[in-house]
Each structure stands twice: as C-alpha cells, then as structure tokens.
N, C-alpha and C positions, 0 to 999 in steps of 0.2 A: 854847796848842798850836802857832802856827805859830811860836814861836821855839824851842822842840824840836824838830821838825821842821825846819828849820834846821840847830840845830844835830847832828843825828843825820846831815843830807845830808851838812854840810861836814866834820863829825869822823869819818866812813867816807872821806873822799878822800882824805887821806895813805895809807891802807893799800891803796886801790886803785892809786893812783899809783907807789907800790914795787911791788906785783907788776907792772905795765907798766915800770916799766924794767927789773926783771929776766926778766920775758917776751921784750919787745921786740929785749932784747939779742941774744939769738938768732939772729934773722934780719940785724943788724945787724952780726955777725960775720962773715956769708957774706960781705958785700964784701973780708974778709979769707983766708978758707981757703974758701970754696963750702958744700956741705952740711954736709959732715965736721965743720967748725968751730962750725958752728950748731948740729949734734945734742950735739957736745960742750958749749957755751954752754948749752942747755938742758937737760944731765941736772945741770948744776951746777946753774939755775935750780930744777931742781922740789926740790931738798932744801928750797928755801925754800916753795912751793905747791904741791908733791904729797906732803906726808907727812899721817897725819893728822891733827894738829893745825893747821897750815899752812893744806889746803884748804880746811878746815872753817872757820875765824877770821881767818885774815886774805886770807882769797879770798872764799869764796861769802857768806858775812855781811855783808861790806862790802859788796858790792856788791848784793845784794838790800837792803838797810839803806839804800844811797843811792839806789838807786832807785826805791823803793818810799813813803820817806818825801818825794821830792821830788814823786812822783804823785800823795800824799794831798797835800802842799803845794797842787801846779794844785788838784786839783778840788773842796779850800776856800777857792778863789777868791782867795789870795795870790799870784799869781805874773803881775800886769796890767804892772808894771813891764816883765816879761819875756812878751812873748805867744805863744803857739805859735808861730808863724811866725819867731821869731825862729832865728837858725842857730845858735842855744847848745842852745835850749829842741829844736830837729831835731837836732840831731847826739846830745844826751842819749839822746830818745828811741827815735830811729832805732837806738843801739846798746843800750839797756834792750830793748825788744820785739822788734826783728827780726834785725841783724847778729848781736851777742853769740849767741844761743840760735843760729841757723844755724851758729857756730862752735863751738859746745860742742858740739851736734850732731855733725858731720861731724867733730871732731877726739877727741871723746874717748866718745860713746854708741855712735853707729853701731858704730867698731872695736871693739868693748868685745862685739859679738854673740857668744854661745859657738856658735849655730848654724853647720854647716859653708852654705858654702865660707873662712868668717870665722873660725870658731874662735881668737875675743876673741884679735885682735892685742895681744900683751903690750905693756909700755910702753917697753922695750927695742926692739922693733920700730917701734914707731910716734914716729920720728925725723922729721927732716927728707927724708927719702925717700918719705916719704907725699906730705910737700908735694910735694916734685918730681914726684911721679908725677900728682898731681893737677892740675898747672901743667899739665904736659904733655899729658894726655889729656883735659881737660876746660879749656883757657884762659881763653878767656871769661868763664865762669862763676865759676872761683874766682880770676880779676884782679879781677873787681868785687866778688869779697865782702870778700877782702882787702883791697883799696885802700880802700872803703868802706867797712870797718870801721876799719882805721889812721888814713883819714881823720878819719872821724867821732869817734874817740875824741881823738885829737890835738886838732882842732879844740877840743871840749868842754871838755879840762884846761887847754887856754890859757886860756879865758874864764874857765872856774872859778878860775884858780888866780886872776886878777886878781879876780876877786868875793869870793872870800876873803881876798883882803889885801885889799880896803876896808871888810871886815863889822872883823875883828880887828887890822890893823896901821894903817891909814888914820892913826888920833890921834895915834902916835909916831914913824908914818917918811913919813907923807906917802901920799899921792892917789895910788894907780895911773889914771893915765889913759887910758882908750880909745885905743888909735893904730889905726885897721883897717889901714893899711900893714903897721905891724909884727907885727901879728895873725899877717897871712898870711904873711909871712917868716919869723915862729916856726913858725907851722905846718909851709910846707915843708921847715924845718930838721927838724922833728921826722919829719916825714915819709918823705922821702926818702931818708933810707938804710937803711928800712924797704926801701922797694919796691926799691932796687936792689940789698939782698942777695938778694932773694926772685927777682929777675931771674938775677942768679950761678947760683941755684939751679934757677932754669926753665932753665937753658942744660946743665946738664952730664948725661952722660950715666946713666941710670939704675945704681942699683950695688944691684940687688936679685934676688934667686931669680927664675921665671917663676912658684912656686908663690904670692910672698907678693904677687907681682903682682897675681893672680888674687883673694888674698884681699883686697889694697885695692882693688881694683876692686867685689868685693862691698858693701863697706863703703860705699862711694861713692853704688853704683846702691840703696842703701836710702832716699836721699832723692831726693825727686820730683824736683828742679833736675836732677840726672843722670840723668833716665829720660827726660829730653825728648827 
C-alpha cells in the first residue's frame, strides 16, 4: 500500500505542475503589459483547465489524488523520514488544507453567486481586474494569501521535484543533492515574478464599471477574512 500511495502522490505532480506554469504564467506576464496582459495570458491558460475535460482531470484529480494519497501516506505512519515539521511536509499541507481552498474560494465559488448584488460574475468578467480590485481594497489580506500561497506551492515542487528524481532517475543520472542555498534561490526564482507582476497589477488604476465594482466587492465580503 505505501508504494502506491507513493506512487499515486508522485504520478499526479507532473499534471499539477503544468497547470502552475500555465496558471502561474499569468501573473508573470503583468511585469510585461500590467493587467491586460495577464487576463489575456489566462484566457489562453484556461483552454487548458477550464474546459470540461481539463478541470475535471488534469486539475482537480490530480490534485485531490496527490493530496489526499500523501495524507493517507503520514497517517500510516510512513513519512518519519519527512516529519511534520519539516517545511516540504508545511508548505504541502499548508496549501492542501488552508491556502489552496481560500483560493478557490474567493476566485472561483464566492463569484460564481447567481444571488444579486453578485449575479455569478461570468468568467469573462472575472479577469485580472478582480485581482486588482482586491489588491486594492483589501491589501493585506490578499498580499498574504497570495504570497503564501505562491510561496508555499513553489517551495513544495522544488523539494518534490528533487524527491522524485532520487525515488526514479537517482540509478541512471546520479543523486540530486540537498543544497538549502540553492533551495532558496530556486524558490525566489520561481517566486518572484510572481509577486512583482501581481505588484504591476496592484499599482494601475482600476478599469472597471462602478456596477461590477459593487458586485466584486460582494463576492469578497462573502468570506469572513473581508468582513473583518
């Protein structure tokens, strides 16, 4: 059982990993054209994870799949190598239970209300203008989910990706080594033009109706974090 489990964790991370570059891309564009660029980058992005096939199988299966089988993994008492505490085994779960679902949440349930003042923001609508309006009028709050989340996930594929090349390539191309130096330098590589297109994007100035204003603002104040 725990080397299925295994290998159900590690054979869902390639499919998670394409949808985060092609998600990712997104935001990584605004350091190039601001919003605009990025809602463009991601209407090209969901042909790949918002059709129905797509969403269904190489989005939410994979990632309930890896998550799910790496939680039965811990708590059959396989995973002493790696103990909670460690920051592969936190940033996993930190974005399985709390980030990830916060994100799905506020980016695609909440808008999704047919209830007015919301009246289910189409997906046409619900561009990179949401982000910005929600950079804007709530900072704080959605700089740490963001960061948090980017973080967290980033962090986690580096480690993985090096845990799986020693489970499957180690015999024929050699030992990936632990470097925590170079850890963290992949990370901010992968990181960081994350947040600074999302920065671009916090800076410009809003380019939306006062009506669909009203209705992201709805969407927003339906989770508790914005009712604070």
């Amino acid at each position: 059982m725990p080397s299925i489990l295994t290998t159900l964790a590690q054979g869902s991370a390639p499919f998670i990993s394409t949808f985060l570059l092609v998600h990712l891309s997104a935001p990584i564009m605004a350091n190039l054209g601001g919003a605009s660029l990025a809602s463009q980058a991601m209407i090209l992005g969901r042909e790949y994870y918002q059709t129905s096939f797509g969403h269904r199988f190489l989005v939410v299966i994979p990632i309930l799949t890896h998550g799910l089988s790496a939680t039965a993994k811990r708590i059959m008492g396989n995973s002493r190598s790696r103990p909670l505490r460690n920051a592969f085994s936190i940033a996993g779960y930190a974005t399985m239970f709390f980030l990830l679902p916060q994100h799905y949440l506020l980016h695609h349930i909440l808008p999704s209300n047919p209830n007015p003042p919301i009246l289910a923001v189409s997906p046409s609508e619900l561009d990179h203008e949401y982000v910005k309006f929600g950079l804007q009028k709530w900072p704080l709050i959605n700089w740490c989910l963001y960061a948090g989340l980017t973080i967290a996930v980033v962090w986690h594929a580096t480690e993985g990706s090096r845990i799986m090349w020693n489970t499957w390539l180690a015999g024929k191309a050699g030992v990936w080594k632990k470097n925590a130096g170079r850890h963290v330098a992949t990370v901010i590589a992968g990181v960081l033009p994350v947040l600074t297109g999302l920065f671009a994007i916090s800076r410009e100035p809003l380019m939306i109706f006062a009506s669909t204003a009203e209705r992201y603002d709805a969407a927003f104040r339906q989770h508790f974090f914005f009712r604070l």
